[in-house]
Residue frames as a rotation matrix with the C-alpha (Angstrom) as fourth column:
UNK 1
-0.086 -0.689 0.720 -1.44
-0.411 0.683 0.604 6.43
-0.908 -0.243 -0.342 -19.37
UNK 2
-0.641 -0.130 -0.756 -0.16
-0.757 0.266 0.596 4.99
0.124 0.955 -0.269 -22.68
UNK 3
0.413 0.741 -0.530 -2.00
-0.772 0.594 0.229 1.67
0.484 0.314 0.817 -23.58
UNK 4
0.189 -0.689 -0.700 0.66
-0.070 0.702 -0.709 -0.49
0.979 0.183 0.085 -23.80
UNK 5
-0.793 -0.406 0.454 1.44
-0.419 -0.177 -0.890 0.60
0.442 -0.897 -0.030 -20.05
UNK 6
-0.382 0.879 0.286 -2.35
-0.904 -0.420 0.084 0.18
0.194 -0.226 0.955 -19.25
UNK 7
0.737 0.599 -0.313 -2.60
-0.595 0.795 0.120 -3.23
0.320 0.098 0.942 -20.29
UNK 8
-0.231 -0.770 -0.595 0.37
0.241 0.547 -0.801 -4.45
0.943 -0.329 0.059 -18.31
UNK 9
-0.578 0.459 0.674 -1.24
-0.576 -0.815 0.060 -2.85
0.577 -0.354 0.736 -15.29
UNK 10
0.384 0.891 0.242 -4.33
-0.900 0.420 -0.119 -4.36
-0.208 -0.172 0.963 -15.39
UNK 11
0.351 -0.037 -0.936 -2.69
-0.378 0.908 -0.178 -7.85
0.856 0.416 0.305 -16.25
UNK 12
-0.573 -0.664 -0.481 -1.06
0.444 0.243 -0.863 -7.27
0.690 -0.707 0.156 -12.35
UNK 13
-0.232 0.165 0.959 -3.56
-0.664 -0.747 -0.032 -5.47
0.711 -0.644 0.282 -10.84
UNK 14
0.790 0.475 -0.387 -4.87
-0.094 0.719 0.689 -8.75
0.605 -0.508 0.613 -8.73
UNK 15
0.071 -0.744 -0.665 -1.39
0.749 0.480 -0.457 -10.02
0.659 -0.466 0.591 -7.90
UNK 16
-0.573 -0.366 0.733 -1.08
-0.100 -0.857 -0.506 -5.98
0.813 -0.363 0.455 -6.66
UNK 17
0.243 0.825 0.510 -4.29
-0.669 -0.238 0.704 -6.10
0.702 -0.513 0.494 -4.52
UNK 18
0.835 0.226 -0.503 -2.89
0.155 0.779 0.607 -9.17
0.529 -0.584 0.616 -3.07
UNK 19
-0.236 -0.969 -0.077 0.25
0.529 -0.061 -0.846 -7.59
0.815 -0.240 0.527 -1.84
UNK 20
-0.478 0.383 0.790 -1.40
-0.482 -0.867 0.128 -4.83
0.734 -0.320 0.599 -0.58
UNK 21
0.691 0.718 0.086 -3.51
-0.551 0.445 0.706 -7.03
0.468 -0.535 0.703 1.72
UNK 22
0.326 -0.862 -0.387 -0.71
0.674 0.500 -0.545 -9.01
0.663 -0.083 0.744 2.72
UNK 23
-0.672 -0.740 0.033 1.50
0.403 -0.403 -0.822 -6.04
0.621 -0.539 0.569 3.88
UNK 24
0.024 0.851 0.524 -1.96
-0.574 -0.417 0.705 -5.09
0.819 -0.318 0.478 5.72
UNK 25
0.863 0.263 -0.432 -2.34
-0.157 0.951 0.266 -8.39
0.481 -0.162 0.862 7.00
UNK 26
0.073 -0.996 0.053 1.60
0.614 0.003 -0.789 -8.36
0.786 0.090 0.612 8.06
UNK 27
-0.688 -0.349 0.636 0.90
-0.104 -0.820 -0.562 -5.54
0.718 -0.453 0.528 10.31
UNK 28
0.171 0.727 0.665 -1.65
-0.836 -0.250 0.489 -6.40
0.522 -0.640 0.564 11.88
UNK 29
0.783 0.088 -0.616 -0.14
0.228 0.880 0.416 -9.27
0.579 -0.466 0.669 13.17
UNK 30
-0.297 -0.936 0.189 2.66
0.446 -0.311 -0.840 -7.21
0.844 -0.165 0.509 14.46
UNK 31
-0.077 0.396 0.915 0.42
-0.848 -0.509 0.149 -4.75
0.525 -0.764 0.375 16.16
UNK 32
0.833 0.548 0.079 -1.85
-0.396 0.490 0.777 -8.01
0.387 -0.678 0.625 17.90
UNK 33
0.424 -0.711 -0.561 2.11
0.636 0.675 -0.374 -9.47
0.645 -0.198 0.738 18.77
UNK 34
-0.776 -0.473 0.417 3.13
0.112 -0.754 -0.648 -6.19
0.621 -0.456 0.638 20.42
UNK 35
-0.523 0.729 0.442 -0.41
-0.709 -0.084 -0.700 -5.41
-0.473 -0.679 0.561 22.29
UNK 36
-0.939 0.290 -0.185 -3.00
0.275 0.956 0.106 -8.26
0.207 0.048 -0.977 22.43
UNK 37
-0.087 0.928 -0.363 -5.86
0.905 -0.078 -0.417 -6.64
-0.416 -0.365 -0.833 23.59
UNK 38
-0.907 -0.415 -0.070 -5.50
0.327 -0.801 0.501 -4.20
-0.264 0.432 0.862 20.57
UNK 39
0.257 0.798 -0.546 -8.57
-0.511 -0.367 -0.777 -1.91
-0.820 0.478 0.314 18.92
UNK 40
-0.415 -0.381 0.826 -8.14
0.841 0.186 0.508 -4.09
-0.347 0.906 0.243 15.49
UNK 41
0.734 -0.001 0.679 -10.41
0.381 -0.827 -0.413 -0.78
0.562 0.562 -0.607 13.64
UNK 42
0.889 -0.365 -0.276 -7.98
-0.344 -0.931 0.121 1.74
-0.301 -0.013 -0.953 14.91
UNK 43
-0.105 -0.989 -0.104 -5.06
-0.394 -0.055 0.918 0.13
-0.913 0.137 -0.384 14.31
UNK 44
-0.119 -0.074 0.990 -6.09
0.914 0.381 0.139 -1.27
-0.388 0.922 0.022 10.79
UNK 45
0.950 0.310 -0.044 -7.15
0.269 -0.881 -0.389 2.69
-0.159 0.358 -0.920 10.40
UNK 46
0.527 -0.850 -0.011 -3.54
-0.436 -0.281 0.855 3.73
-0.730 -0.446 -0.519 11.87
UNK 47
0.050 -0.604 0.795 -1.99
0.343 0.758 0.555 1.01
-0.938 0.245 0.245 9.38
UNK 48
0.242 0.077 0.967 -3.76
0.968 0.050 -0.246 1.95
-0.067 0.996 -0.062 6.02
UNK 49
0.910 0.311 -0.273 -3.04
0.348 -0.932 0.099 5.63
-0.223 -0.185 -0.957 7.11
UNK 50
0.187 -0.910 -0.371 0.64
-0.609 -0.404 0.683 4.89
-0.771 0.099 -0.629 6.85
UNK 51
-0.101 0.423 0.900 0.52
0.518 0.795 -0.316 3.00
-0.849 0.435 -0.300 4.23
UNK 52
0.886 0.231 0.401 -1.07
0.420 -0.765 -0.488 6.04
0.194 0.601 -0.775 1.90
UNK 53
0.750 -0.546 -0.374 1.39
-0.351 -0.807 0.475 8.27
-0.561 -0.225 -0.797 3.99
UNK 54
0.080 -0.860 0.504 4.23
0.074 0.509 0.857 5.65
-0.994 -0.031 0.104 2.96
UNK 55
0.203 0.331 0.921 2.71
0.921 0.255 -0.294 5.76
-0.332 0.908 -0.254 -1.24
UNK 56
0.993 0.109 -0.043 2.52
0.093 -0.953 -0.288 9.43
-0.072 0.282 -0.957 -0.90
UNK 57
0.555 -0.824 0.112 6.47
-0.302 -0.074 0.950 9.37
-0.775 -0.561 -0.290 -0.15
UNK 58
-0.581 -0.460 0.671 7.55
0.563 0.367 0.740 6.98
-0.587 0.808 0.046 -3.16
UNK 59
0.487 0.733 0.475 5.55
0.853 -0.282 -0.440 9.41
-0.189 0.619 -0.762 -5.23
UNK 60
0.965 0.067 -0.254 6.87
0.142 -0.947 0.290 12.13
-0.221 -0.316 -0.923 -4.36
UNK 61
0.185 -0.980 -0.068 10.73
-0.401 -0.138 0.905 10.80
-0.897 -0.140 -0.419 -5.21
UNK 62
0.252 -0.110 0.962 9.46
0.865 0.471 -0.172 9.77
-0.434 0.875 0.214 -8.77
UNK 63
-0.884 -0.468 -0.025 10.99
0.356 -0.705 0.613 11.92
-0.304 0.533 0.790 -11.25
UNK 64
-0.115 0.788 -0.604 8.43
-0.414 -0.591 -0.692 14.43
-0.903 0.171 0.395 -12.87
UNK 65
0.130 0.171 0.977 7.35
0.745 0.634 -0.210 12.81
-0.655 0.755 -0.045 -16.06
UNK 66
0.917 0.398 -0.009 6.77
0.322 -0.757 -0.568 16.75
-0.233 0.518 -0.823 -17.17
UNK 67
0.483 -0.843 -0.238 10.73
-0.375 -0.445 0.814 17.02
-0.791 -0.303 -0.531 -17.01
UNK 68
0.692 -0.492 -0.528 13.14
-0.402 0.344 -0.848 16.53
0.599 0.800 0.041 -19.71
């Protein structure tokens, strides 16, 4: 990663971490609104699992950088 790119990054990476938590935090209040007497570890597993799955996706529909 270029610098210039690097150090804009890291000048958001907090605000980022706090989103992330949030939309974490967001679900799990969905799950405990849908079932109350939930497993909170499996469904926080179940959550960050889609989550990655959901990162891996918008990855996957960036253009190739290696492409003209």
């Amino acid at each position: 990663m270029a610098q210039l790119e690097q150090f804009e990054l890291d000048a958001h990476r907090e605000q980022l971490g706090a989103d992330v938590r949030d939309l974490v935090e967001k679900y799990r209040a969905i799950f405990e609104w849908d079932v109350p007497e939930i497993d909170e570890a499996l469904s926080d597993r179940l959550i960050l699992s889609a989550i990655r799955q959901a990162l891996d996706g918008i990855e996957k529909a960036l253009p190739d950088p290696r492409l003209p």
